[in-house]
Backbone as CSV, one residue per row, in Angstrom:
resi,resn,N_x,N_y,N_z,CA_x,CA_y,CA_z,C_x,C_y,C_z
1,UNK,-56.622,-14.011,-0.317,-57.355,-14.406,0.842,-58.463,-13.414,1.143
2,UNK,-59.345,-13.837,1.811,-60.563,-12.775,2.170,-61.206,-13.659,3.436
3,UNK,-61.644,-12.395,4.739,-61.743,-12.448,5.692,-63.087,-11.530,5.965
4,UNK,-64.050,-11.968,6.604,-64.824,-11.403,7.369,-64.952,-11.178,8.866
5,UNK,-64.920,-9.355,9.322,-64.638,-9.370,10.646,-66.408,-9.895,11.483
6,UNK,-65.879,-10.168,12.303,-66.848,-10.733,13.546,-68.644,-10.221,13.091
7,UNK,-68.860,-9.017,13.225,-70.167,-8.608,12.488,-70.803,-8.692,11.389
8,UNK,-69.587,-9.001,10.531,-70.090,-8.830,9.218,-69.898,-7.940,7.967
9,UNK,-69.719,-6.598,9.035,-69.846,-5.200,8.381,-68.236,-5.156,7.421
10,UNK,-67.401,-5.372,7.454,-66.181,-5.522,6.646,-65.945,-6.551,6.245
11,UNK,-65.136,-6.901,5.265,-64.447,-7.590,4.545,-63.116,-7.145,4.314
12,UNK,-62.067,-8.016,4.201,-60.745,-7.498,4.161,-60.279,-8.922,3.265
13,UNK,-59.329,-7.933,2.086,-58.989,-9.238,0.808,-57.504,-8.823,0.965
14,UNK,-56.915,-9.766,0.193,-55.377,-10.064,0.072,-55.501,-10.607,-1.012
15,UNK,-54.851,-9.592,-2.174,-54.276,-10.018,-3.449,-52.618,-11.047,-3.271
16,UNK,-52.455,-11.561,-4.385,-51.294,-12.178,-4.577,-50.338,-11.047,-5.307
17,UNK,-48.990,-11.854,-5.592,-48.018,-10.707,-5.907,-48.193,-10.439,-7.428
18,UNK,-47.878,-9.264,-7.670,-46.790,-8.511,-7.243,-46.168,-7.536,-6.180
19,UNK,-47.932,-7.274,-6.023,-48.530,-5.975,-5.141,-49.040,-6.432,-3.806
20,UNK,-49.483,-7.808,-3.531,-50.316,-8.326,-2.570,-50.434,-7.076,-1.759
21,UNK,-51.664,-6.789,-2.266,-52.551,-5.658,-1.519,-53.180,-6.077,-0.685
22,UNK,-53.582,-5.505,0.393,-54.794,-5.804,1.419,-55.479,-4.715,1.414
23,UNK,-56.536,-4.762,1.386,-57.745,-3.969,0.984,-59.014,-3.917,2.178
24,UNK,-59.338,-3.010,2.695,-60.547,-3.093,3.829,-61.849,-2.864,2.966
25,UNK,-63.224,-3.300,2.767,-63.890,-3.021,2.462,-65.337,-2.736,3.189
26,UNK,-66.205,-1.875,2.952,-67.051,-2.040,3.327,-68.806,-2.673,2.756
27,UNK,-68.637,-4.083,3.030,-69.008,-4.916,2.603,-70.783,-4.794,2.037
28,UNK,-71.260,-3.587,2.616,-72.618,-3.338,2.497,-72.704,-2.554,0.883
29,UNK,-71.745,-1.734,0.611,-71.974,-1.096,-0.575,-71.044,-1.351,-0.785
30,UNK,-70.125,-2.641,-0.936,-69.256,-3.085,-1.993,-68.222,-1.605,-2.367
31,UNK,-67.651,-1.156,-1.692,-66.940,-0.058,-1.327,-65.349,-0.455,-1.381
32,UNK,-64.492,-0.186,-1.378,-63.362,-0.079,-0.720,-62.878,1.177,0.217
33,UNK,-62.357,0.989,1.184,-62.538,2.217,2.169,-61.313,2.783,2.750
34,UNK,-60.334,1.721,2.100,-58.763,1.410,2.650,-57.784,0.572,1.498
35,UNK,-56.701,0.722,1.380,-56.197,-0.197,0.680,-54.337,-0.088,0.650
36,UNK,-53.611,-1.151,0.842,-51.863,-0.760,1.203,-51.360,-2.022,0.718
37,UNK,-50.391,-2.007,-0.448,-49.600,-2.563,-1.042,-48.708,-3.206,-0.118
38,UNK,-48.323,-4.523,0.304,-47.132,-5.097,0.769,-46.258,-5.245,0.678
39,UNK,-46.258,-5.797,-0.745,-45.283,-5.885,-2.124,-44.107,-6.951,-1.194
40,UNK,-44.114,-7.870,-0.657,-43.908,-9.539,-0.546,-44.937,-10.668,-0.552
41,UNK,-44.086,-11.714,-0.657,-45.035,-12.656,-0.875,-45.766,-13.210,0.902
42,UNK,-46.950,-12.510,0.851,-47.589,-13.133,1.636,-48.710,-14.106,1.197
43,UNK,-49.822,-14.882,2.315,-50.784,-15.713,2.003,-51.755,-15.985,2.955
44,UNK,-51.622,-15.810,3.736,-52.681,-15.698,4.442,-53.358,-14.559,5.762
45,UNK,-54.521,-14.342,5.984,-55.130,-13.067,6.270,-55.861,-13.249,7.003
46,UNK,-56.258,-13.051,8.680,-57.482,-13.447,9.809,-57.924,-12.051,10.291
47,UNK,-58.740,-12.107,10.558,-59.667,-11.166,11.142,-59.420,-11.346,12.501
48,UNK,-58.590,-10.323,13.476,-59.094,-10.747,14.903,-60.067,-10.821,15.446
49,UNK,-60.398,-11.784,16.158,-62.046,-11.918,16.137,-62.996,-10.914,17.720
50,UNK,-61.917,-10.164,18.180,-61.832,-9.521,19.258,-61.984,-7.807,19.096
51,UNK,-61.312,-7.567,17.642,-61.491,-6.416,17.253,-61.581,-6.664,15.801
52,UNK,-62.416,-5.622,15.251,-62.943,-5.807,13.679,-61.858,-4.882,13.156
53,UNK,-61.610,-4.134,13.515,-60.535,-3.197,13.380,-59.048,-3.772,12.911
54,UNK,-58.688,-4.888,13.195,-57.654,-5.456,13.677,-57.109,-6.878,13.244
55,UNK,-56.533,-6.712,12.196,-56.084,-8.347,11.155,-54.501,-8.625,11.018
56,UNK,-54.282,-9.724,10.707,-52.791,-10.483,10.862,-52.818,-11.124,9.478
57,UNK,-51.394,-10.591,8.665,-51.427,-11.381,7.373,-49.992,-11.710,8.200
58,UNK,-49.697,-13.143,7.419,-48.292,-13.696,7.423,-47.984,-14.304,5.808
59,UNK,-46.921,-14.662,5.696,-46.031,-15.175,4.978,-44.717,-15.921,5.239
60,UNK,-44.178,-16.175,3.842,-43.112,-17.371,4.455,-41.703,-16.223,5.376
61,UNK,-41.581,-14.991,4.956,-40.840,-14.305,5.689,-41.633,-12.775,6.517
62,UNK,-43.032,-13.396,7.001,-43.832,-11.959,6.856,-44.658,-12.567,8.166
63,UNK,-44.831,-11.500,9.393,-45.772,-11.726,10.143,-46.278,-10.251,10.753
64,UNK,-47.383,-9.836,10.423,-47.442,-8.471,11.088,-49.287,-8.342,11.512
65,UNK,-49.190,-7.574,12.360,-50.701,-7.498,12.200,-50.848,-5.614,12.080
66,UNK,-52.306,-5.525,11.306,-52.286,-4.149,10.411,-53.789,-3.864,11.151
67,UNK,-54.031,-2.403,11.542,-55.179,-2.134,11.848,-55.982,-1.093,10.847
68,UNK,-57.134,-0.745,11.099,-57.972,-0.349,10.027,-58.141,1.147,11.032
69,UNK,-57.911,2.580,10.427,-58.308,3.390,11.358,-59.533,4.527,10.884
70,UNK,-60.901,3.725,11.200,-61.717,4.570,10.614,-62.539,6.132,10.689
71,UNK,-61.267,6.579,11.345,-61.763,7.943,11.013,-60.738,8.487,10.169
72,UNK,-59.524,7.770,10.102,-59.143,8.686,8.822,-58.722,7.783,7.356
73,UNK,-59.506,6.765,7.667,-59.369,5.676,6.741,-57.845,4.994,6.126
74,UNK,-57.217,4.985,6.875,-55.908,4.389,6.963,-55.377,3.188,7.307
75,UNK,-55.033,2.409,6.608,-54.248,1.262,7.401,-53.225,0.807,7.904
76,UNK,-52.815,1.029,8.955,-51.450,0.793,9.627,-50.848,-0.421,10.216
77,UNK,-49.624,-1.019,9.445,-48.899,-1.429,10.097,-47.745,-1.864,10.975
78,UNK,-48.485,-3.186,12.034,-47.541,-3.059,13.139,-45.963,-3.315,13.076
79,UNK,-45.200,-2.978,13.857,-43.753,-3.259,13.576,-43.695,-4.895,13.921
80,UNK,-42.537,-5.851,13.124,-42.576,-6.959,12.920,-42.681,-7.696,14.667
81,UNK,-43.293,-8.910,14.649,-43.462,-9.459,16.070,-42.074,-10.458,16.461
82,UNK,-41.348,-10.104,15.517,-39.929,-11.505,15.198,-38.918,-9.891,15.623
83,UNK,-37.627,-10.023,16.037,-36.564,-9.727,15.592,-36.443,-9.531,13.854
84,UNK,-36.188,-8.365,13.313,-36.219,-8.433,11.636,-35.162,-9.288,11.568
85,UNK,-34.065,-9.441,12.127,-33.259,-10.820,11.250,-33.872,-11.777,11.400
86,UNK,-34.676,-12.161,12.658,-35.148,-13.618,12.604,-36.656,-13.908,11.600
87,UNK,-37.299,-12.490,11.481,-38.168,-12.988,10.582,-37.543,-13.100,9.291
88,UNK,-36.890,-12.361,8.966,-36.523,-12.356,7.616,-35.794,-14.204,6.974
89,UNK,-35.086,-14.541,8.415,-34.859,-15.831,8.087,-35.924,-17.007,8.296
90,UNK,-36.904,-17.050,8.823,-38.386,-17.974,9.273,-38.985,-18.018,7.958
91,UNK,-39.515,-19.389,8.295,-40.551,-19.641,7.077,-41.912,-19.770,8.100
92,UNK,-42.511,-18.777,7.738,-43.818,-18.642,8.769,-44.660,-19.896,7.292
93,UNK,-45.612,-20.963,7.959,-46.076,-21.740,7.254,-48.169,-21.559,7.614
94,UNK,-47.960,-21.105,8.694,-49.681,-20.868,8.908,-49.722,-20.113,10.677
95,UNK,-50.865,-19.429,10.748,-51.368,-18.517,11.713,-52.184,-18.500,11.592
96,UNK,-53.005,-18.099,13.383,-54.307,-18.491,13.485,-54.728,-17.535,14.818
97,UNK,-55.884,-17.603,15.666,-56.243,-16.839,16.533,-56.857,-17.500,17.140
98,UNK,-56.182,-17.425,18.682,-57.009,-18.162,19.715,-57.456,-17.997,20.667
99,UNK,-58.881,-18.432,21.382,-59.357,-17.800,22.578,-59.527,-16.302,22.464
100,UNK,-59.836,-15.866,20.618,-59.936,-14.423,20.677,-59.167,-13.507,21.081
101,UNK,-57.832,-14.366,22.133,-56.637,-12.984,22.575,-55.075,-13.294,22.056
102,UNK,-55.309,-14.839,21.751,-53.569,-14.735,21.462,-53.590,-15.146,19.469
103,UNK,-52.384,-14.652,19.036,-51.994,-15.017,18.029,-50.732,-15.727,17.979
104,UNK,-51.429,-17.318,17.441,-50.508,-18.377,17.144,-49.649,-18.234,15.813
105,UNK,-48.569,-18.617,15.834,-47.720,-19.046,14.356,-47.002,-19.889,14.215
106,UNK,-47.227,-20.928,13.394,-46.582,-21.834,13.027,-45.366,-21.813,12.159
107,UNK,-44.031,-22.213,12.096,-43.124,-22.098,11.101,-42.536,-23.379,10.496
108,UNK,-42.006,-22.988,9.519,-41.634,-24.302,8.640,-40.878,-25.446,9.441
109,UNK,-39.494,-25.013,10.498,-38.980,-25.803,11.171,-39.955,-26.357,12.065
110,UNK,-41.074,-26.624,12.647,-41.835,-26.934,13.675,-42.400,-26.075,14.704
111,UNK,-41.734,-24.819,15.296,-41.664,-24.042,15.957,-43.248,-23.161,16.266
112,UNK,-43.860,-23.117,17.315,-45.016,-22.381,17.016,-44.828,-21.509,18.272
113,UNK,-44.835,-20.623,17.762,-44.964,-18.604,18.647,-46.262,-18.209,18.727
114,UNK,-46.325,-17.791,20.173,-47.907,-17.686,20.646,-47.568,-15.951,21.321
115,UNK,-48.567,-15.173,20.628,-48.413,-13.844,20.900,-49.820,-13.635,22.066
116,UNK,-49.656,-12.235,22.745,-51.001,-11.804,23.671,-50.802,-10.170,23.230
C-alpha cells in the first residue's frame, strides 16, 4: 500500500509479507527517512489527514496507528486499540478516516469501531 500525507511532502509504503515493512519517505528526494518491519500480515495503510506525522495500518488481526518522529527519525508504534485478545481474535476487513478526527474499522463479522 502507499499513502500520501495531506501536503504532499511524504509518502509512506507498506510492503507485503514476510516483513510487511512500512517505510516513511521523503518524497522530494526519493529518500527513505524511516523504516519498521511488522512482520504480520497486514494490508492496508491511511495517512491521517489531520496530522502528516500520523498513519493507521490494519489487518485481518492488526489495528494500530504508528507515528513518524522527525527529529529523531523513528517510527513508533501505538499500543493495540482492541483488547490484545480481542484483536488477536477480529478479522479487521477495512479502515478509514473520518471528518479528519475519528478512525473507523470495519470487521469481518459486521461490526464497525469508531475511534477519536
Amino acid at each position: 500500500g502507499l499513502a500520501f500525507t495531506a501536503e504532499g511532502k511524504y509518502l509512506v509504503s507498506l510492503s507485503s509479507l514476510p516483513d510487511s515493512t512500512v517505510t516513511y519517505w521523503r518524497w522530494e528526494v526519493e529518500k527513505p527517512v524511516s523504516s519498521h518491519d511488522i512482520q504480520l500480515s497486514v494490508n492496508r495503510l491511511l495517512v491521517n489527514p489531520s496530522s502528516p506525522t500520523q498513519f493507521s495500518v490494519s489487518g485481518p488481526t492488526y489495528l494500530r496507528l504508528w507515528d513518524y518522529n522527525p527529529n529523531d527519525h523513528n517510527l513508533n508504534e501505538h499500543p493495540s486499540m482492541f483488547p490484545l485478545k480481542q484483536e488477536r481474535r477480529m478479522k479487521v476487513v477495512d479502515h478509514c478516516w473520518v471528518l479528519c478526527t475519528f478512525l473507523c474499522a470495519a470487521s469481518e463479522d459486521g461490526h464497525v469501531y469508531i475511534f477519536e
